[in-house]
Short mmCIF file of the C-alpha atoms (twelve columns), coordinates in Angstrom:
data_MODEL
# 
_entry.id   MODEL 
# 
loop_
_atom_site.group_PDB 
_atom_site.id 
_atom_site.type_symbol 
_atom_site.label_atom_id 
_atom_site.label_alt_id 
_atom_site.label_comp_id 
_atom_site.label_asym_id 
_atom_site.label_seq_id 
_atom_site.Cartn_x 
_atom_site.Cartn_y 
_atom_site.Cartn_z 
_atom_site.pdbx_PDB_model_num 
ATOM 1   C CA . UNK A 1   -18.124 65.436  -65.638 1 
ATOM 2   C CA . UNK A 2   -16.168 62.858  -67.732 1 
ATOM 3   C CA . UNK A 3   -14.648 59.317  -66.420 1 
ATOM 4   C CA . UNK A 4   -11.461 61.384  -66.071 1 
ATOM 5   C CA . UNK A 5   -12.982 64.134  -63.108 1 
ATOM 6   C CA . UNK A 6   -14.188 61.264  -61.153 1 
ATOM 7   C CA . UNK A 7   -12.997 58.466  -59.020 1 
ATOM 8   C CA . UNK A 8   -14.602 55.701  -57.187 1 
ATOM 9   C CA . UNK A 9   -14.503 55.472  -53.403 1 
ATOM 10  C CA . UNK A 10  -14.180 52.429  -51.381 1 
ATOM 11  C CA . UNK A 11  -18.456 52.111  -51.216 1 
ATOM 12  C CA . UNK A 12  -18.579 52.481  -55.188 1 
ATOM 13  C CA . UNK A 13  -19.639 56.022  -55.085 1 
ATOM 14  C CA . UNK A 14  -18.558 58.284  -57.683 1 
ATOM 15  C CA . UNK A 15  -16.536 61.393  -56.295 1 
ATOM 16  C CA . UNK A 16  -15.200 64.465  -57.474 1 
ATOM 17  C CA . UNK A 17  -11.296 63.671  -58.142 1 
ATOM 18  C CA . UNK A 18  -10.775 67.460  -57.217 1 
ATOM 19  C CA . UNK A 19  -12.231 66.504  -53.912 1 
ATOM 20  C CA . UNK A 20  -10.482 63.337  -53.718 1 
ATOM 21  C CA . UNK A 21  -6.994  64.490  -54.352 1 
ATOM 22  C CA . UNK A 22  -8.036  67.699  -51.929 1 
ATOM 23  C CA . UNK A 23  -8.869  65.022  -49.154 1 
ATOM 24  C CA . UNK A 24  -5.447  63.284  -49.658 1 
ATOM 25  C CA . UNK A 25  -3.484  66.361  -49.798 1 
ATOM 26  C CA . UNK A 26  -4.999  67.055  -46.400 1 
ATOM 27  C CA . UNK A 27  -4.198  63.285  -44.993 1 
ATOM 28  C CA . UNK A 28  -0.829  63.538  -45.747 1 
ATOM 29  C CA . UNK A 29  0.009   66.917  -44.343 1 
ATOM 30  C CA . UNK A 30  -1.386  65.566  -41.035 1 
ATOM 31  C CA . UNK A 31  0.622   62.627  -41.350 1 
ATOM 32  C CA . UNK A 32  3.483   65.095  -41.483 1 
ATOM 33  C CA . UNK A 33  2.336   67.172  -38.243 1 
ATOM 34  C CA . UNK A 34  4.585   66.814  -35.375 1 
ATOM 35  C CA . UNK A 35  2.083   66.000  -32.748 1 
ATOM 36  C CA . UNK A 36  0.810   62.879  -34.607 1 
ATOM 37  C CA . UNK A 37  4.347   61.698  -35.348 1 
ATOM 38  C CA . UNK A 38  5.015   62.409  -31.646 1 
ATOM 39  C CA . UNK A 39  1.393   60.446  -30.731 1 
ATOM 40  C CA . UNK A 40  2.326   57.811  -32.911 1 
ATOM 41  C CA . UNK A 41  5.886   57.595  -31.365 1 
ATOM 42  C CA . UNK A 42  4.126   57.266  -27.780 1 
ATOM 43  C CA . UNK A 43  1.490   54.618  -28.874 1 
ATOM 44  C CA . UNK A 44  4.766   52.177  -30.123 1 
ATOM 45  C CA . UNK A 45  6.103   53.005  -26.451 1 
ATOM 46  C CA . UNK A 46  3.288   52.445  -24.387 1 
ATOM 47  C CA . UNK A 47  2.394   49.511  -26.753 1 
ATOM 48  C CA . UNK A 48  6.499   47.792  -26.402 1 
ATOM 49  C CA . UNK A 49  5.733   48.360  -22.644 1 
ATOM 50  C CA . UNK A 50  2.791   46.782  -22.433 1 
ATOM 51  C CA . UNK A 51  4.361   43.755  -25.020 1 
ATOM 52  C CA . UNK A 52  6.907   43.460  -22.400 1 
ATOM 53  C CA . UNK A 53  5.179   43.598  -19.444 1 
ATOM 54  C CA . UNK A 54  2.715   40.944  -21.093 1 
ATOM 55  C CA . UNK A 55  5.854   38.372  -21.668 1 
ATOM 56  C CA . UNK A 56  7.367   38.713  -18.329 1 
ATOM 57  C CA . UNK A 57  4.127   38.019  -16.347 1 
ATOM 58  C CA . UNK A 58  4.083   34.787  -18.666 1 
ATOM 59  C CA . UNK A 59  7.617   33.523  -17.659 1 
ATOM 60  C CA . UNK A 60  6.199   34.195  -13.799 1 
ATOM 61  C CA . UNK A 61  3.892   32.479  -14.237 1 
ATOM 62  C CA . UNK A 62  5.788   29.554  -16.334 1 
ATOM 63  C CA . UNK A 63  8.101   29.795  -13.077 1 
ATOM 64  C CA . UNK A 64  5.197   29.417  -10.509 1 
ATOM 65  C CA . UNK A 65  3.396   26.462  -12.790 1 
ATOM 66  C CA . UNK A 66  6.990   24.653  -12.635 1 
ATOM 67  C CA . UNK A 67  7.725   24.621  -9.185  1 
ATOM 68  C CA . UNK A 68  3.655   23.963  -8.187  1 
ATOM 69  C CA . UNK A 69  4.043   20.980  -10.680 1 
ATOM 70  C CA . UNK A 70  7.482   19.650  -8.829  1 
ATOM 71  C CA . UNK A 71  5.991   19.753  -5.510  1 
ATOM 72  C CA . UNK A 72  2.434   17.862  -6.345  1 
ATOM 73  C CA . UNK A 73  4.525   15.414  -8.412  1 
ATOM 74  C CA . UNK A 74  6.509   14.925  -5.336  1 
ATOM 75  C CA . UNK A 75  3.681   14.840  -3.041  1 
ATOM 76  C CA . UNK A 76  2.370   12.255  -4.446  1 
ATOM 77  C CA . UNK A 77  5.179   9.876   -5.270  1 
ATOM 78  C CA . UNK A 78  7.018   10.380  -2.423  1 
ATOM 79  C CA . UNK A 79  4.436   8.247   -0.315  1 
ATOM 80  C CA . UNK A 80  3.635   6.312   -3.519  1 
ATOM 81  C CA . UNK A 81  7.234   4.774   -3.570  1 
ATOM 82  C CA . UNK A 82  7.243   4.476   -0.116  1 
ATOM 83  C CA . UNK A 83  4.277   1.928   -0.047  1 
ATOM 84  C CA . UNK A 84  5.957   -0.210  -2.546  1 
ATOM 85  C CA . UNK A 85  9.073   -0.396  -0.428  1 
ATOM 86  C CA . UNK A 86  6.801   -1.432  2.291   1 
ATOM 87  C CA . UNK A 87  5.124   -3.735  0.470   1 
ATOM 88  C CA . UNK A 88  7.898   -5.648  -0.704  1 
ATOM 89  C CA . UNK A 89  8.941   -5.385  2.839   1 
ATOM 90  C CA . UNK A 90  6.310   -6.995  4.021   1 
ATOM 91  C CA . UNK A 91  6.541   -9.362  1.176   1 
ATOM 92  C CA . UNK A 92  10.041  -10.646 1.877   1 
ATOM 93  C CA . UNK A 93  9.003   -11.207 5.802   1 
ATOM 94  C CA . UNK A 94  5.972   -13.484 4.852   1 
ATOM 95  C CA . UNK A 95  8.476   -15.418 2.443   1 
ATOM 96  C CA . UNK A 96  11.007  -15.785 5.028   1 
ATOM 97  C CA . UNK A 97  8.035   -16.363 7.742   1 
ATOM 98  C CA . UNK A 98  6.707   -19.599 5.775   1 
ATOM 99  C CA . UNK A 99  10.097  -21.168 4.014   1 
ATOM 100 C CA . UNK A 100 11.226  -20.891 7.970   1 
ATOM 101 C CA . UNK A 101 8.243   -22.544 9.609   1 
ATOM 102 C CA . UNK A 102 8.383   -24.903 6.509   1 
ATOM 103 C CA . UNK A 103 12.484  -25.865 6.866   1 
ATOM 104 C CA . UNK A 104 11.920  -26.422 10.381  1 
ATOM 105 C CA . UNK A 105 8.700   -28.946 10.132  1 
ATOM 106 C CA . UNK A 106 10.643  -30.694 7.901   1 
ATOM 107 C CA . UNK A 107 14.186  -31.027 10.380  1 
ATOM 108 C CA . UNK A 108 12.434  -31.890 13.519  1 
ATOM 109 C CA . UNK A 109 10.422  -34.551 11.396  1 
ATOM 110 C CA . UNK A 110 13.393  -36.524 10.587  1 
ATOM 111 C CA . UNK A 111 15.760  -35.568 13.841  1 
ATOM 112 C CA . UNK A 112 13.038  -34.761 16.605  1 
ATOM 113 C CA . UNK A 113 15.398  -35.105 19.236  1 
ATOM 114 C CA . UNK A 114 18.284  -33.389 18.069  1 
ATOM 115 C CA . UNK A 115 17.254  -31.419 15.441  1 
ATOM 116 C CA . UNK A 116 15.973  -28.246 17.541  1 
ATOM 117 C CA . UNK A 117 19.029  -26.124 16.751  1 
ATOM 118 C CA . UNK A 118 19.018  -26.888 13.266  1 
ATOM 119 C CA . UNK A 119 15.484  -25.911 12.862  1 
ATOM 120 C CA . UNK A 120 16.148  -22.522 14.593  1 
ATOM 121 C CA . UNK A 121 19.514  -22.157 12.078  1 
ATOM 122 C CA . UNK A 122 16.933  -22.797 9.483   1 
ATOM 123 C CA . UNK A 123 14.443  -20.221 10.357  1 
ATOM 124 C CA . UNK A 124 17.375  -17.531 10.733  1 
ATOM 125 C CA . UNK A 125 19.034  -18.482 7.447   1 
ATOM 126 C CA . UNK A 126 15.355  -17.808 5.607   1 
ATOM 127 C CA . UNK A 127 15.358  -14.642 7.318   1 
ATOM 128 C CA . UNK A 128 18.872  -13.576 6.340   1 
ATOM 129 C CA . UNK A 129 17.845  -14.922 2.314   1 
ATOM 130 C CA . UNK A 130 15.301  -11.834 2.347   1 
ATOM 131 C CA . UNK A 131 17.535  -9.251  3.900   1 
ATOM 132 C CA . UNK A 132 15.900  -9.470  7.351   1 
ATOM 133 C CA . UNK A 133 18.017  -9.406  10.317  1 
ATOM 134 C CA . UNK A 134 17.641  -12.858 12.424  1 
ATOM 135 C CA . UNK A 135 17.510  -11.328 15.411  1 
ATOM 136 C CA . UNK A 136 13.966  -10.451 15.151  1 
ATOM 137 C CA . UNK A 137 13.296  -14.543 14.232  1 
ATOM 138 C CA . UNK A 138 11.756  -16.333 16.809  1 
ATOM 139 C CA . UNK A 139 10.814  -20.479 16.775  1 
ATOM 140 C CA . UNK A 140 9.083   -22.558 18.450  1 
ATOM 141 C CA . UNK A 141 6.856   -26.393 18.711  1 
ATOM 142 C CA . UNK A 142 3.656   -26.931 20.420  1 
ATOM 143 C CA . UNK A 143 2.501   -30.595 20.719  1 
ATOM 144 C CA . UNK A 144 -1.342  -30.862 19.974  1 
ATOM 145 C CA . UNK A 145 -1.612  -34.773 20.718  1 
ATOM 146 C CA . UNK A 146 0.441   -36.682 23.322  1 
ATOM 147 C CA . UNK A 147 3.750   -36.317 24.134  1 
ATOM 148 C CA . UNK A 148 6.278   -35.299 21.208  1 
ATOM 149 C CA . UNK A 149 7.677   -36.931 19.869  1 
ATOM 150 C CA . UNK A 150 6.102   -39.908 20.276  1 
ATOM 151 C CA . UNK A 151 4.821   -42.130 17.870  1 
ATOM 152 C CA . UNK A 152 1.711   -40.739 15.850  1 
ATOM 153 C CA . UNK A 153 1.855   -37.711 17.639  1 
ATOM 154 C CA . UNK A 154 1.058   -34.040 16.340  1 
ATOM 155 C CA . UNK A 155 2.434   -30.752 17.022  1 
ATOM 156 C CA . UNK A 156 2.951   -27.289 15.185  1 
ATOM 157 C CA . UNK A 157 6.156   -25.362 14.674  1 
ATOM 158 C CA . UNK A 158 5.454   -21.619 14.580  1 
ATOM 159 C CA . UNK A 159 7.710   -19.058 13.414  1 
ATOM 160 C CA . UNK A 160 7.361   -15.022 13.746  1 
ATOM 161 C CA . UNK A 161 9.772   -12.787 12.175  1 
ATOM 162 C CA . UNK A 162 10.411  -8.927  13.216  1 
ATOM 163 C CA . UNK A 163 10.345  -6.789  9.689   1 
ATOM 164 C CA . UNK A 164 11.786  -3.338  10.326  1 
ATOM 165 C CA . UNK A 165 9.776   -0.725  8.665   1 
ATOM 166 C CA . UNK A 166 12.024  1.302   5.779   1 
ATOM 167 C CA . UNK A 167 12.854  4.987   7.362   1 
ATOM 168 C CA . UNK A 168 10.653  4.973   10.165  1 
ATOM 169 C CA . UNK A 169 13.248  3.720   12.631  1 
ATOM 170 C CA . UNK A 170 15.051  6.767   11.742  1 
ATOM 171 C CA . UNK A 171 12.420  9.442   11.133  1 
ATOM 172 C CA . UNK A 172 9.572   8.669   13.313  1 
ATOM 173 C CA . UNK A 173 11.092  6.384   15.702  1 
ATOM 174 C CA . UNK A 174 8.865   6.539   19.173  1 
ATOM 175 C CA . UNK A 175 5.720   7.737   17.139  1 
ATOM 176 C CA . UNK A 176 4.584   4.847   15.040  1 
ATOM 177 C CA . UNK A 177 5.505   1.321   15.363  1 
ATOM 178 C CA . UNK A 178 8.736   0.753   13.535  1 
ATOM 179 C CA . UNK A 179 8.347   -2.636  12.906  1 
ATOM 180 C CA . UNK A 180 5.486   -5.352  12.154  1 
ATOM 181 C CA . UNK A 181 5.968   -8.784  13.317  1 
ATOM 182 C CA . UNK A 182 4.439   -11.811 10.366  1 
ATOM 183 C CA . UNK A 183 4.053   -15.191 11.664  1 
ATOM 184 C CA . UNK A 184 3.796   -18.657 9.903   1 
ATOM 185 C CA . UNK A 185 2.443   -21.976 11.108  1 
ATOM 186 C CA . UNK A 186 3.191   -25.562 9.811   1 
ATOM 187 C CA . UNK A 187 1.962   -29.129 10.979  1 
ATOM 188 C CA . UNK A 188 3.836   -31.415 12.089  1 
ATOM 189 C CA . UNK A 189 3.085   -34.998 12.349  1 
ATOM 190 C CA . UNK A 190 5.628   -38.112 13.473  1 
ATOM 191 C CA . UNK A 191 5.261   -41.644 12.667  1 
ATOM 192 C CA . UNK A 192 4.177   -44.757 14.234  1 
ATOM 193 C CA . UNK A 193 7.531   -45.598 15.280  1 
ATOM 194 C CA . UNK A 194 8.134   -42.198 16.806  1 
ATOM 195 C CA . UNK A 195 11.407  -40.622 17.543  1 
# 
């Protein structure tokens, strides 16, 4: 055979190119049966059904992932937001609690006698500065040394302030407490001259 009876197949063999060309001849007539256009027709099908089946199980599943996400995001800042309003709550009581017990040290120093209702104004008006309500403010002087005022002698002015918990008075009132109650203590000392 001469180069121009033979042809090389995909593994470098040399082949008859009768044979060859027969081979083709009988690929493309199958090609052109009906039953393998029809098969071929059916593989697309099942194969566009399975595509599409494929895509909307993802955009389930996208669904589920997004709503699972919302809720733990929720879940855990819900009560993490809630802490720092307590907190701050808590916070604001201890400032009012102190700048109270402070204000009022410093009134009944200079007016001992007459200054009791202006050192209870001033523990109210520190609660009221920090958005607490002054009912829950309670004041009070106990005299460690000697009658007080007298001269030299000591005493204490303590303060307690009600803070309301945020929510729970509304939610879960009856279950847990819903408010704490933050005191604050402050010396107080007269001179030698007393009152």
């Amino acid at each position: 055979m001469n180069s121009g009876d033979r042809a090389v197949n995909s593994g470098g063999v040399l082949r008859n190119s009768g044979d060859f060309g027969h081979h083709c001849h009988i690929w493309h007539q199958r090609a052109k049966s009906p039953e393998l256009r029809r098969d071929a027709r059916v593989d697309e099908a099942r194969q566009s059904r399975l595509s599409a089946r494929f895509w909307e199980r993802m955009a389930e599943e996208s669904g589920e992932a997004t709503i699972e996400f919302v809720g733990v995001v929720l879940g855990l800042l819900v009560p993490l937001v809630y802490l720092i309003l307590v907190f701050f709550q808590i916070q604001a009581g201890l400032y009012a609690a102190e700048a109270g017990a402070a204000a009022s040290a410093r009134i009944l120093t200079e007016h001992p006698q007459t200054g009791t209702t202006a050192a209870e104004l001033a523990v109210q008006l520190a609660a009221s500065d920090q958005g607490l309500p002054v009912g829950g403010t309670a004041f009070s002087l106990v005299c460690e040394t000697g009658d007080c005022p007298a001269a030299g002698s000591r005493g204490e002015v303590s303060v307690n302030v009600q803070v309301p918990l945020p929510v729970v008075g509304t939610l879960l009132d009856g279950l847990i407490p819903a408010e704490i109650s933050l005191s604050s203590t402050h010396p107080i000392q007269w001179g030698e001259h007393g009152a």
